[in-house]
C-alpha positions in Angstrom: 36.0 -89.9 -72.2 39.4 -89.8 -74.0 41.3 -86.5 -74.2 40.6 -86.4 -78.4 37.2 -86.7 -78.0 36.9 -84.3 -75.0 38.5 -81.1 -76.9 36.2 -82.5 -80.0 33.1 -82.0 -77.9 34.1 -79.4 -76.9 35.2 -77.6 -80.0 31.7 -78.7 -81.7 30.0 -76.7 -78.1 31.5 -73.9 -79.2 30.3 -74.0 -82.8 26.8 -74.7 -81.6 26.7 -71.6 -79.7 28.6 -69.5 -82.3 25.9 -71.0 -84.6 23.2 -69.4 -81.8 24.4 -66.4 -81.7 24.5 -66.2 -86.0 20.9 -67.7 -86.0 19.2 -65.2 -83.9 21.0 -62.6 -85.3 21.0 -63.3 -88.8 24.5 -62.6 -89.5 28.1 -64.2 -90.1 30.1 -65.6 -92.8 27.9 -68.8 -92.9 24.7 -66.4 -93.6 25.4 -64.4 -96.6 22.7 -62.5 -98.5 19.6 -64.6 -98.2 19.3 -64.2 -94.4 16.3 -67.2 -94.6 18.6 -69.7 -96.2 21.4 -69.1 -94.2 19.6 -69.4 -90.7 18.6 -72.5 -92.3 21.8 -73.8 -93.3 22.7 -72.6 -89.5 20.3 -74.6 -87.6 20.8 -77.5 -89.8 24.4 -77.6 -88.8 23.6 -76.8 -85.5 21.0 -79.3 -84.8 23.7 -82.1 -86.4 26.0 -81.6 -83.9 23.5 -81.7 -81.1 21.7 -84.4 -82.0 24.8 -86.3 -82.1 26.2 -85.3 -79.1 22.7 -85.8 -77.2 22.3 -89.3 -78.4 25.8 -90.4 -78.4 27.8 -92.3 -75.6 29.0 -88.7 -74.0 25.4 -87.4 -73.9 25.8 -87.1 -70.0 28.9 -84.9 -70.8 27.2 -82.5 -73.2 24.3 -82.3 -71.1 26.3 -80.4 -68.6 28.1 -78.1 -71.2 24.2 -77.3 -72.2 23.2 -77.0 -69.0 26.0 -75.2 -67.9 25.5 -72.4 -70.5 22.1 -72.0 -69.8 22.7 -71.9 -66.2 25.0 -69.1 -66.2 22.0 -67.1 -68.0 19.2 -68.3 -65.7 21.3 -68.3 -62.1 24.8 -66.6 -62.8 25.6 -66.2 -58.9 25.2 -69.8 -58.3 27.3 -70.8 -61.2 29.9 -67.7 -60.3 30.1 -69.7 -56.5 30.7 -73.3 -58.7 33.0 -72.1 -61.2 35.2 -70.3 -58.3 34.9 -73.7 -56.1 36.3 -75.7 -59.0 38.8 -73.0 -59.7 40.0 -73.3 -56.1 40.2 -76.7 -56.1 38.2 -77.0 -52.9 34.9 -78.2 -54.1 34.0 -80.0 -57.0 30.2 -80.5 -56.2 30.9 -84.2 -57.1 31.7 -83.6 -60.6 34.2 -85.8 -62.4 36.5 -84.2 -64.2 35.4 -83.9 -68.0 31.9 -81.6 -66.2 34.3 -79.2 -63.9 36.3 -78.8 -67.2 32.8 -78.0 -68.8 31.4 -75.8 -66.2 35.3 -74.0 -66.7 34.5 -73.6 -70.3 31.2 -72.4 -70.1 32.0 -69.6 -67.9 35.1 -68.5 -70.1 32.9 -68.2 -72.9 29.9 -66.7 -71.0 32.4 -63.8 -69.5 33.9 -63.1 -73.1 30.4 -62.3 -73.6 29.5 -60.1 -70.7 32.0 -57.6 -68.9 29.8 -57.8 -65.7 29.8 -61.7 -65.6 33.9 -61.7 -66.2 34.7 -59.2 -63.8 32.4 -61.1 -61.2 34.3 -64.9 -62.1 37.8 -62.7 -61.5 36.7 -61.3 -58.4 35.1 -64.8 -56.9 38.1 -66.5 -58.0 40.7 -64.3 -56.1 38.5 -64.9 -52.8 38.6 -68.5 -53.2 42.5 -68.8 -53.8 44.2 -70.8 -51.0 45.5 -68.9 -48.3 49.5 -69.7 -47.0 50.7 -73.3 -46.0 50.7 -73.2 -42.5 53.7 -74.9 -41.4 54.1 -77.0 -38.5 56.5 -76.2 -35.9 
């Protein structure tokens, strides 16, 4: 996957889940005052950009950003310990690149989201950072 379309999937990720969060709550600028038509309008928009993400050429790469975000609800110590292994550098669980860059993402937005989540990817990060070079003599 090129760098250009990377940040693209990317970016449309994150509109998916802002998209989430506008549907169930029936809010945001895309809503307005017929909360119906707007969550339809939502969905609609939402379910374009997965549907061409899920059935294009970087469906394997999307389906770890999905996965990823719902992973961090369903099992957030196991995805703290990943994210913090990636982080370090010492462990990459076999994931290329473009999917530790995901899983990376994921958990930024997930801990913008949840105080108790961020403080716990801070504090699993700082135990994971390499110790000193040891030098030999």
């Amino acid at each position: 996957m090129d760098y250009n379309t990377e940040e693209i999937m990317r970016e449309d990720f994150a509109r998916v889940v802002e998209l989430n969060k506008q549907i169930r709550a029936g809010v945001g600028p895309d809503i307005g005052h017929n909360v119906e038509y707007g969550r339809e309008m939502a969905a609609r928009e939402r379910n374009g950009f997965v549907k061409a993400w899920s059935s294009g050429p970087h469906a394997e790469h999307w389906d770890t950003l999905r996965g990823a975000h719902k992973a961090f609800e369903l099992v957030p110590d196991a995805m703290v310990g990943l994210y913090a292994d990636i982080r370090s550098g010492r462990n990459s669980h076999g994931l290329d690149a473009v999917d530790q860059r995901s899983i990376t993402q994921v958990a930024d937005m997930r801990g913008r989201d949840n105080p108790n989540l961020r403080h716990a990817l801070i504090e699993a990060t700082r135990d994971r950072r390499r110790g000193p070079i040891e030098r030999s003599r």
